[in-house]
PATIVO-868507 format. One record per atom (N, C-alpha, C): x, y, z. Coordinates in steps of 0.05 Angstrom, whole numbers, plus 5000, padded with zeros to 4 digits. Example, Ala and Ser with C-alpha at 12.3 -4.5 7.8 and 13.67 -1.06 7.14 Angstrom:
526448865156/524649105156/526449345156/525749555142/527349795143/525850015157/
This chain:
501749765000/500050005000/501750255000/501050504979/502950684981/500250924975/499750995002/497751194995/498951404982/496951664972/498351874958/498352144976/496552094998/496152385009/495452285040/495552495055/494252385082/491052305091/489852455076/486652325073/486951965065/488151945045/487951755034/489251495054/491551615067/492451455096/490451375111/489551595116/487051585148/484651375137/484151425113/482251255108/483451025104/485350855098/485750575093/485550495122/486950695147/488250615170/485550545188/482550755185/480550705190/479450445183/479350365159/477650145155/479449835152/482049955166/483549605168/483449455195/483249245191/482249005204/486048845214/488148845197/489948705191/491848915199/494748785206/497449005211/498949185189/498649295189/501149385177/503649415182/506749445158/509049475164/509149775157/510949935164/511450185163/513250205148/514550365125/516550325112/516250615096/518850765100/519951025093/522050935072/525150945073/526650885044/526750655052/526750505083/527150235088/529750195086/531450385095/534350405094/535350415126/533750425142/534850395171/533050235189/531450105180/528750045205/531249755220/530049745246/531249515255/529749455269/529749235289/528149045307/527248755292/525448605301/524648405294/522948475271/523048195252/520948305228/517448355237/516448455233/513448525237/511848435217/509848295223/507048175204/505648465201/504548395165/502748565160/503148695134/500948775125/502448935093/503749215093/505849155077/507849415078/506549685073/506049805086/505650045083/507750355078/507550385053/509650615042/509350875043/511551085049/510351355049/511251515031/512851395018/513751504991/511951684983/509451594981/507351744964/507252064982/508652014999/507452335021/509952325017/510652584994/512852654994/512853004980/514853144984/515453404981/515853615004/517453825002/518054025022/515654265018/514054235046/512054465039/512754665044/514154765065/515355015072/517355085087/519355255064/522355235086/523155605073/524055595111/523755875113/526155975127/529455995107/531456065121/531656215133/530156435132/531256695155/530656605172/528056375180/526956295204/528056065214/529855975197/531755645203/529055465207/526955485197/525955215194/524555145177/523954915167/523454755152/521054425149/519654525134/517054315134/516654185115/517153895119/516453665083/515153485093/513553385083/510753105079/514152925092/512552725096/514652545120/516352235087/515352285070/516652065044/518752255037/519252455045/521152655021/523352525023/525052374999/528552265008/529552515019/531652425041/533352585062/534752765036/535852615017/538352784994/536853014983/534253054973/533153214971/532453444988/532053455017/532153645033/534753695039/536453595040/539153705044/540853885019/539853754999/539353924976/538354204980/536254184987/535354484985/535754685011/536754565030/537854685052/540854755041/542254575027/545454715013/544554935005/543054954984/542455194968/542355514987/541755375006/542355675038/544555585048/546455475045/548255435058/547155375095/545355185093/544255135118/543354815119/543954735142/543354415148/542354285161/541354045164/540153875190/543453925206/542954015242/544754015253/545153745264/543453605268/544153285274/545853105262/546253175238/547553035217/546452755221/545552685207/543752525198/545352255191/545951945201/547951835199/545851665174/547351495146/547051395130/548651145143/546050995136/547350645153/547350405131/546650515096/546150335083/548550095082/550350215082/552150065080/553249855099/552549945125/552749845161/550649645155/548349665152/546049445153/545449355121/547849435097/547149255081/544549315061/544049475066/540449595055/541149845024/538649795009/539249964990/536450144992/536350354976/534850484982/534850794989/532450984983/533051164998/531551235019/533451435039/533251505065/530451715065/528551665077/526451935080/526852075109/525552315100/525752535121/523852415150/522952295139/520552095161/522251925174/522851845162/525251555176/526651585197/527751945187/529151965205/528352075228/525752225232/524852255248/524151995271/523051855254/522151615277/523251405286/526751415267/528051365284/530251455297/529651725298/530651955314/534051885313/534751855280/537451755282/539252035273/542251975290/543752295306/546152205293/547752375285/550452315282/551952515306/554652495285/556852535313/555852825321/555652985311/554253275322/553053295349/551753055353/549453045377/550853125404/553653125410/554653135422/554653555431/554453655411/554653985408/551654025406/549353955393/547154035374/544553835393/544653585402/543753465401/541853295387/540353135393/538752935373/537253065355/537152895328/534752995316/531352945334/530852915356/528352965368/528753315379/530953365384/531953615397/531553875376/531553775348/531253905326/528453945313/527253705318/523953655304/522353845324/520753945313/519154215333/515854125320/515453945304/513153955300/511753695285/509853515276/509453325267/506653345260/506453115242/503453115246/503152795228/500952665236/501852295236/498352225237/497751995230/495951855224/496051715250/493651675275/494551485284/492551265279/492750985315/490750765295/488150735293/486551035301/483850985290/483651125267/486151255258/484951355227/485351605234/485751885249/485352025262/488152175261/487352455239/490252625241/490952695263/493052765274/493352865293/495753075292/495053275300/497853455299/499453655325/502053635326/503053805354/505753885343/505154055362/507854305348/506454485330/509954505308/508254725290/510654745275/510755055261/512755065242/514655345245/513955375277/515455575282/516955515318/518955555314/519955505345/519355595362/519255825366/517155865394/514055835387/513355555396/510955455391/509255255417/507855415437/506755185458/503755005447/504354765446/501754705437/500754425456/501554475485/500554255506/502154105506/501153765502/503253565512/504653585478/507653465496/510153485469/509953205458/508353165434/507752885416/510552815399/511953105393/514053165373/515852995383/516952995413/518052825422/518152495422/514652525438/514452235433/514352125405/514952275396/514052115362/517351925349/519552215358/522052155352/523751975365/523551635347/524851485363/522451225369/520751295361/517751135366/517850875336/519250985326/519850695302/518150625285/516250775286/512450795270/510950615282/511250625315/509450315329/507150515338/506950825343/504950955354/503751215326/504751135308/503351305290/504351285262/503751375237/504551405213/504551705210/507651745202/507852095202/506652125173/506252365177/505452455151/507352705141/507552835168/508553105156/511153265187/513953255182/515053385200/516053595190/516453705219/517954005212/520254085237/523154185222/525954025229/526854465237/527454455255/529454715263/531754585245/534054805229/535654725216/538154965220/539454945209/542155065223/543955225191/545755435201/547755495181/549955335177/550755335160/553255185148/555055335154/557255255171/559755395183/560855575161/562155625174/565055795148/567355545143/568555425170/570355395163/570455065185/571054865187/571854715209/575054525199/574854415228/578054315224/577754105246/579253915246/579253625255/581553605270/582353535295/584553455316/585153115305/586753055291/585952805290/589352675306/588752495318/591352405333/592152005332/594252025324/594151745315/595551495336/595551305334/596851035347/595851065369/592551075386/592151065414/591550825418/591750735441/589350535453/587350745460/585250495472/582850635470/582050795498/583950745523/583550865548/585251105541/586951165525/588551455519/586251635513/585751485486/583951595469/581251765476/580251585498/577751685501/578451865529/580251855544/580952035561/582152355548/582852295525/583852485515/580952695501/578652475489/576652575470/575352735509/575352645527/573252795542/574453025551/576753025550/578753335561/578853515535/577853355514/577253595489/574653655498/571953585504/569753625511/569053765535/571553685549/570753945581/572154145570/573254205555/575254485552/572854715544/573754915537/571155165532/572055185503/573054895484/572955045458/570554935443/568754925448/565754825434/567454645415/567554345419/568254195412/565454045388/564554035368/562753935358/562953655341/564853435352/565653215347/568353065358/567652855369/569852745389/568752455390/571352265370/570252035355/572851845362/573251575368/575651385361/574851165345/576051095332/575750775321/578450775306/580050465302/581350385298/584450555293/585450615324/587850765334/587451065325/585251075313/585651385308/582251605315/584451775341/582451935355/581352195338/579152355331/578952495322/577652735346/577353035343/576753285352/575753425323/572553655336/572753665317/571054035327/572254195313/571454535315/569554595286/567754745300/566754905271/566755105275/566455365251/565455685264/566355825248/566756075246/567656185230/570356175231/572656315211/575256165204/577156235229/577656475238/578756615256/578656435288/575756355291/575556235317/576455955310/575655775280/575755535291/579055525282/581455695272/584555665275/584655665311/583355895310/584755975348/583255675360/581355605358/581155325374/582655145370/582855075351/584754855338/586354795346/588255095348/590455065357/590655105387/589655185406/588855175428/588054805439/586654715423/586254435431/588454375425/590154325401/592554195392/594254215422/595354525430/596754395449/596054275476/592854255470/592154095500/592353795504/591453805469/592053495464/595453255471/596453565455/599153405453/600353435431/599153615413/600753585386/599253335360/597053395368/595453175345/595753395319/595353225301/595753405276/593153445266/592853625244/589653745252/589253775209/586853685212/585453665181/583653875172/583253965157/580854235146/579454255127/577554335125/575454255101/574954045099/575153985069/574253775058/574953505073/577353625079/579353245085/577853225114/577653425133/576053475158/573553295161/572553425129/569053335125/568153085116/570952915107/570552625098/571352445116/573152605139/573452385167/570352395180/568052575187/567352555199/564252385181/564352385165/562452285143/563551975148/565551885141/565851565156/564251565189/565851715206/564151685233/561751655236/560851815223/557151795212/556051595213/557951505181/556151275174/557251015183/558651005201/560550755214/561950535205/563450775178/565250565156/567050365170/567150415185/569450175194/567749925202/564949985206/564949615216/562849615188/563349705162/560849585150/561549495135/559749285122/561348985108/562148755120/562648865150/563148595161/561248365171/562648205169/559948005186/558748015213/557747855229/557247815258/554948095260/554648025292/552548175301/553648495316/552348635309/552448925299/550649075331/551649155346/550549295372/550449595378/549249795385/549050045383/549150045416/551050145435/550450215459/550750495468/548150675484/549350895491/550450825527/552550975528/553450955555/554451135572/555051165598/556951335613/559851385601/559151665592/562051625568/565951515590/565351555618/566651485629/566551155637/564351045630/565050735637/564450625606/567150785584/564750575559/566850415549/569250365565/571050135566/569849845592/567049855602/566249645613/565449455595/564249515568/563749315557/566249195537/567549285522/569849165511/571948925536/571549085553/573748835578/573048665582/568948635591/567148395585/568248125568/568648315553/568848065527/570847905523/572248215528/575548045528/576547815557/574847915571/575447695595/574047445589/571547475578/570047185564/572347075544/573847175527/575247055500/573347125483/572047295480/569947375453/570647625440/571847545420/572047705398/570547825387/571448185391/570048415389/571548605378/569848835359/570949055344/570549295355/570849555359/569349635375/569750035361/567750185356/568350515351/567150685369/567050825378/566451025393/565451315385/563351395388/563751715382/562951815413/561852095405/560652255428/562652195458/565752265451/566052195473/566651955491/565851785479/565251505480/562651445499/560151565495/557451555496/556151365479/556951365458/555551145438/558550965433/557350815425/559750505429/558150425402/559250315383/558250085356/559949895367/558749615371/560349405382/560349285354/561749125346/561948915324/562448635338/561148345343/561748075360/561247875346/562447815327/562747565316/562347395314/563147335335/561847045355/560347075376/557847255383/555647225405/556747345425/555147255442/555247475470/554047725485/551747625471/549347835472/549447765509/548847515525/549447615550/551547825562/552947775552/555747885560/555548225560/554648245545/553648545529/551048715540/549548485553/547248605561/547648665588/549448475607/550348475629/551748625636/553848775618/556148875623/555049175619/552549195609/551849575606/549749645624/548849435637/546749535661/547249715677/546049865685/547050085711/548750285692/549150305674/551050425653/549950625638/548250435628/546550515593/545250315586/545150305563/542750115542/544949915515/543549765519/544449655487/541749505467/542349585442/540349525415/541649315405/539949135392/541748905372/541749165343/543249285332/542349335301/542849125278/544049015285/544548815257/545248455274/543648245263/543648025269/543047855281/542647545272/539847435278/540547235303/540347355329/540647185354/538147145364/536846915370/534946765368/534746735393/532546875407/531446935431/533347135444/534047355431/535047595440/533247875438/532848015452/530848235448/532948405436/530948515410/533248745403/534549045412/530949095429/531649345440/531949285469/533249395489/534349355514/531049355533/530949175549/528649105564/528049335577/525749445582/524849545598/523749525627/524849715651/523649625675/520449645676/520049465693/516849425693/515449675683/515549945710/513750135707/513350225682/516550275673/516450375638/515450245626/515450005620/513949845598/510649765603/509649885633/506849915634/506350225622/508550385622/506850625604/507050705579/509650515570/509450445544/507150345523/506850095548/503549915532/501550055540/501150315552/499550515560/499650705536/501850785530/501750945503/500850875473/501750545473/500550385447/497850425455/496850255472/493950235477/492850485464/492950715471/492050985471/491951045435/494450995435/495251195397/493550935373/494250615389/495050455367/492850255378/490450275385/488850035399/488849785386/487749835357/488249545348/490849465338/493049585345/495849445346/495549365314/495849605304/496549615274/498949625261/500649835277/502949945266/505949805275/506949635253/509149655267/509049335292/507049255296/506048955315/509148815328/509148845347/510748715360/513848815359/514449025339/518249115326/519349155351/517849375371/519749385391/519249175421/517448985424/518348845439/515148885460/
């Protein structure tokens, strides 16, 4: 099913009996597969209104991501979340919608300066499961409109609604940035080093490791981001430092998490206490299980790569910590998204109940 408009949504969603799957470019969904007919939003696609002096921006929820970024270049202005592309990480072809990313509120390394794209989305508006537009927010940032749906929506995976239409706060395009990049660490240097770039006062807007090589990362106009640069440089130690372009293609791998993609085994997303996010790599290594491991934010988010299993190991070792997601691979009686304590998952099934009564959207993905 690929409706063409949102009327035409509300009405299929009213008169169905059966589940549906949710599906935007279908370039990032994860969890368990879900019963039901695919439902596409392609057809709800285009930018209705984008308004640079006002940095924000409104498109039907099918629009491919390359297209709004497109026309946000054209202002020299951008999603500040940076938006991570995983086709390659999970193997998937396809393109990315502006919807997708909303719902699954997916952040690149930025998040660390800018925060999430939920932090960015100011407004929505979604089909839920009686058929029933619903809209909150709006298209202007100072906007009160009661309870914040915008939120709950970002990150909701299309289990409590079918977007139809978001609208994204968006940002200028620097003048100038430059990259601390520092080579041959282990990973306790490394990440001790990425958090003393992050406590310093030089607005650090990326702080990444994977495979011996630490990155720092400044934006701003040209004047400030030399004087940072070099100001971090000698806090660092003398890391040697990248600009522009060469700057903008280190952090475009971090993004999209070139280093573990292509590979085999099972693929883990953990966010953590950027100070304990060497508990789960030692796990493993004290089991004998062979693990790959990248870091951004500080080392807040962890991409595990485990080859050989150990989803206990993994789940045990981030409790009291953080969370961990399966993103990629098929462990058989493993939950993909990290369990929830009781209370939360009674107001969880309190929120389905409410948006999604006959458990249409999305049936069972997150658990």
């Amino acid at each position: 099913m690929r409706p063409a408009d949102e009327m035409e949504l509300a009405e299929a969603v009213r008169g169905a009996a059966a589940p549906f799957v949710i599906r935007g470019g279908g370039t990032r969904g994860i969890g368990r597969p879900a019963p039901g007919e695919v439902l596409e939003t392609g057809g709800l696609s285009g930018v209705e209104l984008y308004e640079p002096g006002a940095l924000t921006l409104v498109a039907r929820a099918g629009t491919p991501l390359a297209e709004v970024q497109a026309v946000l270049a054209g202002e020299r202005q951008r999603l500040s979340f940076e938006p991570p592309d995983l086709r390659g990480l999970l193997g998937r072809t396809g393109e990315a919608t502006l919807g997708g990313v909303a719902a699954s509120n997916a952040s690149g390394p930025r998040r660390v300066q800018s925060g999430a794209a939920r932090d960015s989305l100011i407004g929505v508006r979604f089909v839920d499961g009686t058929g029933a537009v619903v809209k909150n927010g709006g298209r202007v940032m100072k906007n009160v409109t009661g309870y914040d749906l915008v939120k709950l929506m970002a990150g909701s995976h299309g289990t409590l609604g079918v977007l139809t239409e978001v609208a994204f706060r968006v940002q200028a395009i620097p003048e100038a940035e430059a990259t601390l990049v520092g080579e041959g660490l282990g990973a306790e240097a490394a990440l001790a080093a990425l958090r003393r770039a992050l406590g310093s006062p030089f607005d650090v807007s990326g702080a990444a490791f994977a495979g011996g090589r630490a990155l720092v990362r400044v934006e701003g106009m040209a004047g400030s981001v030399a004087y940072r640069a070099g100001q971090l440089r000698a806090l660092l130690g003398g890391w040697a430092i990248a600009e522009g372009a060469a700057s903008a293609a280190l952090w475009q791998a971090v993004r999209d998490v070139t280093a573990l993609a292509g590979r085999p085994g099972a693929l883990w997303r953990l966010s953590v206490v950027p100070t304990e996010a060497l508990r789960v790599p030692r796990a493993l290594e004290a089991t004998g299980i062979a693990h790959e491991a990248a870091w951004d934010w500080g080392g807040g988010l962890l991409w595990l790569l485990v080859p050989e299993g150990g989803a206990e190991v993994v789940r045990a070792a981030v409790k009291g910590i953080g969370h961990a997601t399966l993103v990629r691979g098929d462990l058989p009686g493993v939950p993909v998204f990290p369990p929830e304590p009781q209370e939360v998952a009674a107001l969880t099934a309190g929120l389905r109940a409410k948006f999604d009564p006959k458990a249409l959207f999305n049936r069972g993905l997150m658990g």
